[in-house]
SERO-4910 file (N, C-alpha, C, O; in steps of 0.05 Angstrom, whole numbers):
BEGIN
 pado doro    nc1    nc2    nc3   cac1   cac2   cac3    cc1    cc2    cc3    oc1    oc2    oc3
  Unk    A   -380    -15  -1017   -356    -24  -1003   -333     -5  -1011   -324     -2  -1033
  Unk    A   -323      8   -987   -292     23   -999   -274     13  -1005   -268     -8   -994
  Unk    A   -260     23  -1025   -239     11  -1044   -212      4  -1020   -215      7   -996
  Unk    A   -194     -3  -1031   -167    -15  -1014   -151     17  -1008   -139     18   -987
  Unk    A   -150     34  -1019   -131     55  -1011   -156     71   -981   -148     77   -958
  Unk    A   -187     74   -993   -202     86   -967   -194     55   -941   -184     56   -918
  Unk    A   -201     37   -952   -192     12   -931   -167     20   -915   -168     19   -890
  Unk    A   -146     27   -928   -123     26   -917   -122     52   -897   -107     51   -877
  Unk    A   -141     78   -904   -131     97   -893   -152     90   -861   -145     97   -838
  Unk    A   -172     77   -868   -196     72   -849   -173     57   -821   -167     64   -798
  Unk    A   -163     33   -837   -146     11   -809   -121     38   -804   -115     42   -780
  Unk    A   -113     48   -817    -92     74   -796   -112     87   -780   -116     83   -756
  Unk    A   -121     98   -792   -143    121   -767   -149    104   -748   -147    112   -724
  Unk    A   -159     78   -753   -180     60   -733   -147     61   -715   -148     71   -693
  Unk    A   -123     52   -725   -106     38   -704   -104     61   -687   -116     60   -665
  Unk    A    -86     86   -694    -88    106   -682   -108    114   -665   -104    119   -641
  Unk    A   -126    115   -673   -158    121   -654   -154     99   -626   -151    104   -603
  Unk    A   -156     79   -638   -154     59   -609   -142     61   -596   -148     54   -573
  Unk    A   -112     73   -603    -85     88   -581    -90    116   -569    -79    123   -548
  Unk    A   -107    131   -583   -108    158   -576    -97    171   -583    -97    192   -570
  Unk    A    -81    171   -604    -60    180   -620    -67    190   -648    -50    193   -665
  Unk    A    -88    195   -651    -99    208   -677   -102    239   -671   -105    250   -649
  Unk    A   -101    249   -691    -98    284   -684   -126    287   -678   -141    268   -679
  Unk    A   -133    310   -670   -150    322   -652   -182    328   -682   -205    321   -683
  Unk    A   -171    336   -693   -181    345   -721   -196    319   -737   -220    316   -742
  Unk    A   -175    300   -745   -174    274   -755   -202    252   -734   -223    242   -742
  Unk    A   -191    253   -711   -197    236   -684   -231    246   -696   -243    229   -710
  Unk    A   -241    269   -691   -271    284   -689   -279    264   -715   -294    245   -713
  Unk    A   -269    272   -737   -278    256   -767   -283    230   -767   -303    222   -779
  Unk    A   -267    214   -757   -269    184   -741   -296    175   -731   -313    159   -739
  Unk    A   -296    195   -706   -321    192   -691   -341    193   -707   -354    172   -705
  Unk    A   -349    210   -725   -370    219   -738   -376    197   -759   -399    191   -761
  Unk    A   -357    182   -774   -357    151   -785   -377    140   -778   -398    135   -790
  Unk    A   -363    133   -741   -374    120   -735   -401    120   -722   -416    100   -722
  Unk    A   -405    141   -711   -425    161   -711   -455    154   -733   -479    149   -728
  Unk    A   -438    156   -757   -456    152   -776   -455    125   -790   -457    122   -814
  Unk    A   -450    102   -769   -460     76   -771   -433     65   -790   -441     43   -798
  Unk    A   -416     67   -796   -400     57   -820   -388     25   -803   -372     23   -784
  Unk    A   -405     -3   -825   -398    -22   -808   -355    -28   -812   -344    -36   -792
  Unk    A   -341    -24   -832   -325    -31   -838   -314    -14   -815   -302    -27   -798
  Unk    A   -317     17   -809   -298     28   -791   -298     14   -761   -280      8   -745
  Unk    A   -324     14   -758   -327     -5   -727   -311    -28   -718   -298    -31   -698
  Unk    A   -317    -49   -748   -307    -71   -751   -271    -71   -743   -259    -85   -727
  Unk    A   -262    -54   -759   -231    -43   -755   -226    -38   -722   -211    -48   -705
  Unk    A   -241    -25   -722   -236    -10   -694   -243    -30   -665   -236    -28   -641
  Unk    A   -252    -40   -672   -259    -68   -654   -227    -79   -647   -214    -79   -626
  Unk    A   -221    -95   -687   -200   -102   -683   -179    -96   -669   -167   -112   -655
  Unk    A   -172    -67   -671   -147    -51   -665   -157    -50   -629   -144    -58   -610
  Unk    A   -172    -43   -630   -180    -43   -587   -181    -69   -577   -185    -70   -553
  Unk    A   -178    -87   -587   -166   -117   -577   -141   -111   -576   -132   -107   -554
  Unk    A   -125   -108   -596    -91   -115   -600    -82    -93   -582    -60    -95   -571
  Unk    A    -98    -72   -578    -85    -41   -565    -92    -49   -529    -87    -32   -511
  Unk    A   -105    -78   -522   -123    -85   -495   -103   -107   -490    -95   -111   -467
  Unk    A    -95   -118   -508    -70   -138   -508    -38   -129   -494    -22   -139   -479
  Unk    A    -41   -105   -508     -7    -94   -507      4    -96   -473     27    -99   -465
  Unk    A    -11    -95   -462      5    -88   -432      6   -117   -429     27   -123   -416
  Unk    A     -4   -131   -433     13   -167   -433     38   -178   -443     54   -194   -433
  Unk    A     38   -161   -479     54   -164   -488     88   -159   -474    108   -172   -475
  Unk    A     80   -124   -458    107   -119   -450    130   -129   -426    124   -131   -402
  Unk    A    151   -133   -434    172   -146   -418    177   -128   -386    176   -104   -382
  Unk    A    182   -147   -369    184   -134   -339    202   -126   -342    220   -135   -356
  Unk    A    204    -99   -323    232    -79   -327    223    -76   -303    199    -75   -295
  Unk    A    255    -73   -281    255    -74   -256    268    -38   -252    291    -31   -255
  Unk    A    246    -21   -245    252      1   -241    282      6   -228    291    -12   -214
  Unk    A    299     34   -234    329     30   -218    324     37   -190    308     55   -186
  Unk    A    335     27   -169    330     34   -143    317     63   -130    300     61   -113
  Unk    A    323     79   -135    321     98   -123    293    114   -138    284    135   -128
  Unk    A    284    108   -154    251    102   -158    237     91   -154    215    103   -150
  Unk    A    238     60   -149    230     36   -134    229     46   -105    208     39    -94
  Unk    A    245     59    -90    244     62    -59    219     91    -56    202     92    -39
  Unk    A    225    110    -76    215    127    -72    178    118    -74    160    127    -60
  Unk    A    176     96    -95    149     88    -97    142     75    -79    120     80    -70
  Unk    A    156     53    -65    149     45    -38    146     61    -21    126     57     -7
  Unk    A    158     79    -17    155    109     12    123    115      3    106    113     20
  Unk    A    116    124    -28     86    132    -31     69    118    -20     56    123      1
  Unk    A     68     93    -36     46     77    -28     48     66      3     28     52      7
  Unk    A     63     67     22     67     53     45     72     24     41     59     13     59
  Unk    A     85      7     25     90    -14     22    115    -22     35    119    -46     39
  Unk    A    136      0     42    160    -12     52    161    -23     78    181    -37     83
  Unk    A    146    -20     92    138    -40    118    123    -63    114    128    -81    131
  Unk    A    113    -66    103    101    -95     87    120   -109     80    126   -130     93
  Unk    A    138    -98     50    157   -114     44    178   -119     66    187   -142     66
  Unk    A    188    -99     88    207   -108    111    201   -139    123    214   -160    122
  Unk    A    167   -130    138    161   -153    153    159   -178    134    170   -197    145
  Unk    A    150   -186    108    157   -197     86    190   -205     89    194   -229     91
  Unk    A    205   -193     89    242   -202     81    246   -215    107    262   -234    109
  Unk    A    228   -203    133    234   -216    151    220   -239    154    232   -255    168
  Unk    A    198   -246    146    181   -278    144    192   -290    120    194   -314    123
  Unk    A    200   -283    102    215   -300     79    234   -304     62    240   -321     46
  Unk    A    244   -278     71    274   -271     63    278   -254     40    273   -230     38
  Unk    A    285   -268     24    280   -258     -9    251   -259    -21    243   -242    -36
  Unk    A    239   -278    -12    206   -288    -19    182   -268    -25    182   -247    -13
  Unk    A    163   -271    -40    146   -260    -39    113   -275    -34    109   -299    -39
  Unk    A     96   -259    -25     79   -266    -12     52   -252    -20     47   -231     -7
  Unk    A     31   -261    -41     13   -253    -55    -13   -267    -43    -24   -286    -53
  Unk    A    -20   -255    -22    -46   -259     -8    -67   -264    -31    -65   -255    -53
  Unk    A    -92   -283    -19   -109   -296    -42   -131   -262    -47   -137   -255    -69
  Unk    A   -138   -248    -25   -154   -229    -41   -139   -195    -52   -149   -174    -61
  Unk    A   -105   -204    -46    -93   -179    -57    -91   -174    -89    -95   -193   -104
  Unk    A    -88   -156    -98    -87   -145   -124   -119   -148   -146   -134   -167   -149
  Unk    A   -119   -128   -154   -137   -122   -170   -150   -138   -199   -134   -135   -218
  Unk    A   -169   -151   -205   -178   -169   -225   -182   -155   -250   -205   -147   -251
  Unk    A   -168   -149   -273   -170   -131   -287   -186   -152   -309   -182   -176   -308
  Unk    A   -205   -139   -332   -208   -142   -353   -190   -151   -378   -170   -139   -386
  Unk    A   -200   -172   -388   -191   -176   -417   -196   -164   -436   -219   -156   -434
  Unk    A   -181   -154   -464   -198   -157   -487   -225   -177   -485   -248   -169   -482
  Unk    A   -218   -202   -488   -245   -217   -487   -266   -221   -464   -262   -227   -441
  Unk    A   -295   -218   -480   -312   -210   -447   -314   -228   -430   -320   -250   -439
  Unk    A   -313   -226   -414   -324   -250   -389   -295   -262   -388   -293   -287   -388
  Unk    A   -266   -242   -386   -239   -255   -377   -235   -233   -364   -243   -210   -362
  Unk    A   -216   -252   -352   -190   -224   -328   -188   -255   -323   -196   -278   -324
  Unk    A   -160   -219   -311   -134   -229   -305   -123   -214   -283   -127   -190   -280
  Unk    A   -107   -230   -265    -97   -218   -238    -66   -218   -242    -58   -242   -245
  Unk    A    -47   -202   -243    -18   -205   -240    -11   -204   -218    -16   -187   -201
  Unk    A      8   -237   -215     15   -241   -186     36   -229   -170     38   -219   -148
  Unk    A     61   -239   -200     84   -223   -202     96   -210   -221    113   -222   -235
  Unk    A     90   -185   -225     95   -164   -256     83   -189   -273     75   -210   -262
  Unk    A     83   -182   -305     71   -190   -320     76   -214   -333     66   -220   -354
  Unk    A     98   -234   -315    103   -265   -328     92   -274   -306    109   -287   -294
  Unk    A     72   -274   -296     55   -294   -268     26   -293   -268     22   -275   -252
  Unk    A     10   -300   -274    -16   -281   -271    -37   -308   -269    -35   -330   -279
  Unk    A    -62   -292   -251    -79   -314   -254    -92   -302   -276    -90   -277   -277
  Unk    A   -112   -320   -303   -136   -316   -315   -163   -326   -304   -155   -348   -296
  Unk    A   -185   -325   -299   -213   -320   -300   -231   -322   -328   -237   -304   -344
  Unk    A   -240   -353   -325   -263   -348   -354   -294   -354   -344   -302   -376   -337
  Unk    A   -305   -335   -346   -333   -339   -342   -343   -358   -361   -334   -357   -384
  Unk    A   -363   -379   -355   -375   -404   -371   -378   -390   -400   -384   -367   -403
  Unk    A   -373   -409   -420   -381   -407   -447   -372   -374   -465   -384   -358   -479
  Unk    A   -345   -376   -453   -321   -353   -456   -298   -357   -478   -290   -381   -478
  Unk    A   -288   -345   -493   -269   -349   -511   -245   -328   -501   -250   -308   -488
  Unk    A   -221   -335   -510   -195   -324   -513   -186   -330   -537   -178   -353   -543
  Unk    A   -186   -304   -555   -178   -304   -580   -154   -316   -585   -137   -312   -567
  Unk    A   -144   -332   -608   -116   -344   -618    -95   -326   -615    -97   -303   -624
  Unk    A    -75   -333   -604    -53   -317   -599    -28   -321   -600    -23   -344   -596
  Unk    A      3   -301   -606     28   -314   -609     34   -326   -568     25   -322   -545
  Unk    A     60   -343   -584     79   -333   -548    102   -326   -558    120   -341   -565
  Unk    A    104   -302   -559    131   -283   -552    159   -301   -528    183   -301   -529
  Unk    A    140   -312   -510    154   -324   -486    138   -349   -486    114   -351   -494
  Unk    A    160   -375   -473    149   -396   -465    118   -394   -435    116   -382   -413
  Unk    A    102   -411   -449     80   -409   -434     76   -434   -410     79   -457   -421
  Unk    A     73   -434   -390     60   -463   -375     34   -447   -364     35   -424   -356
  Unk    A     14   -461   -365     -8   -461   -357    -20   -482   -334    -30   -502   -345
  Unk    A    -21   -483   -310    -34   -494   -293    -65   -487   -287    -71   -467   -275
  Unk    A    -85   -509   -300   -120   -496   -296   -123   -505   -267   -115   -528   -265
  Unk    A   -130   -496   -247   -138   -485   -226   -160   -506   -210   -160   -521   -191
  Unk    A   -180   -492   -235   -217   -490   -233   -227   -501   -256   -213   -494   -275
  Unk    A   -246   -515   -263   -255   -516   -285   -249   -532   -307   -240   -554   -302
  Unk    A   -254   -522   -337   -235   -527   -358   -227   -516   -380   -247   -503   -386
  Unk    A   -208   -511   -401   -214   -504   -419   -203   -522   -439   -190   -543   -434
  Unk    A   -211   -511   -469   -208   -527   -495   -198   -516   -515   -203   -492   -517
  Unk    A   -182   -525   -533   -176   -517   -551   -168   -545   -571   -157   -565   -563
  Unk    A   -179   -536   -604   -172   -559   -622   -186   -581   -610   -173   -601   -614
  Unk    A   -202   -585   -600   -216   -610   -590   -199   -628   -565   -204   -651   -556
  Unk    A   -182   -611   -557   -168   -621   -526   -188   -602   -510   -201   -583   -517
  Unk    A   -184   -618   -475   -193   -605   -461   -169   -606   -436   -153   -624   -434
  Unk    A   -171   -589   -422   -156   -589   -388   -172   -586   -372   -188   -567   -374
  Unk    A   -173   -603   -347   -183   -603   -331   -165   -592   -304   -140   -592   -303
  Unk    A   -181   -584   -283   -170   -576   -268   -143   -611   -248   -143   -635   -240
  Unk    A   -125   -583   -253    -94   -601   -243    -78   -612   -265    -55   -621   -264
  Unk    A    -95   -610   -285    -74   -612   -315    -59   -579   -315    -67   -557   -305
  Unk    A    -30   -589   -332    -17   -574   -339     -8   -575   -365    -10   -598   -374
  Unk    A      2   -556   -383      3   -552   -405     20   -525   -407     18   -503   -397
  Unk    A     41   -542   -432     71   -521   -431     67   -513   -469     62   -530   -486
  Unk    A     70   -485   -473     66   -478   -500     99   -470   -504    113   -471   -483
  Unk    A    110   -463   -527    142   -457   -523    143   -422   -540    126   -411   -554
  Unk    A    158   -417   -535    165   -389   -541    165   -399   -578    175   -419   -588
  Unk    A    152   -378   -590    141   -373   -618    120   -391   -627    118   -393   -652
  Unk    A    100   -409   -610     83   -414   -618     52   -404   -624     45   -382   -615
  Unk    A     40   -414   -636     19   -407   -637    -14   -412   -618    -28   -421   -636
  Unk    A    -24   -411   -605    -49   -418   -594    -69   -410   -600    -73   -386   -603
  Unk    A    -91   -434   -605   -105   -429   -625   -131   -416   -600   -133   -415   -576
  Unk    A   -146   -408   -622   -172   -406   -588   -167   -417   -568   -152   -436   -568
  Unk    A   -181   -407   -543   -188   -424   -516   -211   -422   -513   -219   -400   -521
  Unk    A   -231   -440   -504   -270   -439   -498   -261   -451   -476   -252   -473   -476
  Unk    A   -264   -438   -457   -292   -453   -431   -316   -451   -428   -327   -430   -425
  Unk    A   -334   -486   -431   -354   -483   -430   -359   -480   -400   -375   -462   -394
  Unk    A   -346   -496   -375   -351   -489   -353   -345   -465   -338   -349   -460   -314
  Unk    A   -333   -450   -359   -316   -427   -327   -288   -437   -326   -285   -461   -327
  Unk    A   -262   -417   -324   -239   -434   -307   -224   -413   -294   -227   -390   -300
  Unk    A   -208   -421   -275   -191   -414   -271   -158   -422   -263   -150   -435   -244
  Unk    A   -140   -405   -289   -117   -427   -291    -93   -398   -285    -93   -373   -288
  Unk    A    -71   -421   -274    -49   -399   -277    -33   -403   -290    -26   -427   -293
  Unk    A    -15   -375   -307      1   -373   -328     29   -372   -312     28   -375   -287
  Unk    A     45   -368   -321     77   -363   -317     86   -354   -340     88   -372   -356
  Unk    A     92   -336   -347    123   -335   -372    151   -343   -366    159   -342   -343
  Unk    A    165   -351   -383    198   -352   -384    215   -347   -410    240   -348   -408
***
């Protein structure tokens, strides 16, 4: 077993490595660790590619300044969408059921769809699925959908709702059936 100072240098390299941010030199030495089976470095490195698979949830919506925002609408052809949009709902927005992309969780058998930037989103749990314990940075409401999930020996069923508050903790989530619930931040 390596001592606490190889420990310590292993969870830097591992964190870095999982960002891509390890030098070029360093990064090769890493590989070769792991390469050569080392369970503690894996183990690390697991950890750190969860929290580093997390981060784009973590971060706060920032509303690009205009004249970037227009220019990215001109790319993608979206500014006729959003027109006929301002003209069916004014200010409103309008998130068709098969638009936007189902991305992956850290945890397997999840995703997640963002409905509106990153305080809206649907989740997806494939049957007999976990979502690791986690902070809330931001107050949470959860509406389950589909399905159910559990935590601490509660369960939600679909059309239950459930409000977590900004700095709490949540402990696991299991669905044994499958669910699907939607989040909000505030």
């Amino acid at each position: 077993m390596p001592g606490k100072r190889a420990i310590e240098q292993i969870e830097g390299d591992a964190a870095l490595y999982a960002l891509g941010a390890l030098a070029p030199g360093e990064s090769e030495k890493f590989r070769q660790r792991l390469a050569a089976g080392c369970p503690v470095c894996q183990d690390v490195l697991d950890d750190c590619r969860q929290v580093v698979n997390l981060l784009p949830l973590a971060a706060p919506s920032a509303d690009p300044p205009p004249s970037i925002r227009a220019r990215l609408m001109d790319r993608i052809g979206a500014e006729s969408r959003a027109a006929a949009m301002t003209n069916a709902m004014g200010e409103g927005l309008l998130v068709r059921a098969g638009e936007g992309d189902w991305k992956d969780a850290p945890a397997p058998g999840v995703q997640y769809r963002q409905l509106h930037g990153p305080k809206t989103l649907l989740v997806r749990m494939q049957p007999n699925t976990w979502l690791p314990a986690h902070d809330h940075k931001h107050a949470e409401q959860c509406l389950v959908l589909e399905g159910s999930i559990s935590t601490e020996g509660v369960t939600a069923y679909a059309g239950d709702y459930t409000y977590m508050p900004a700095g709490s903790v949540h402990s696991a989530l299991y669905s044994e059936t499958g669910a699907l619930f939607l989040i909000a931040y505030s």
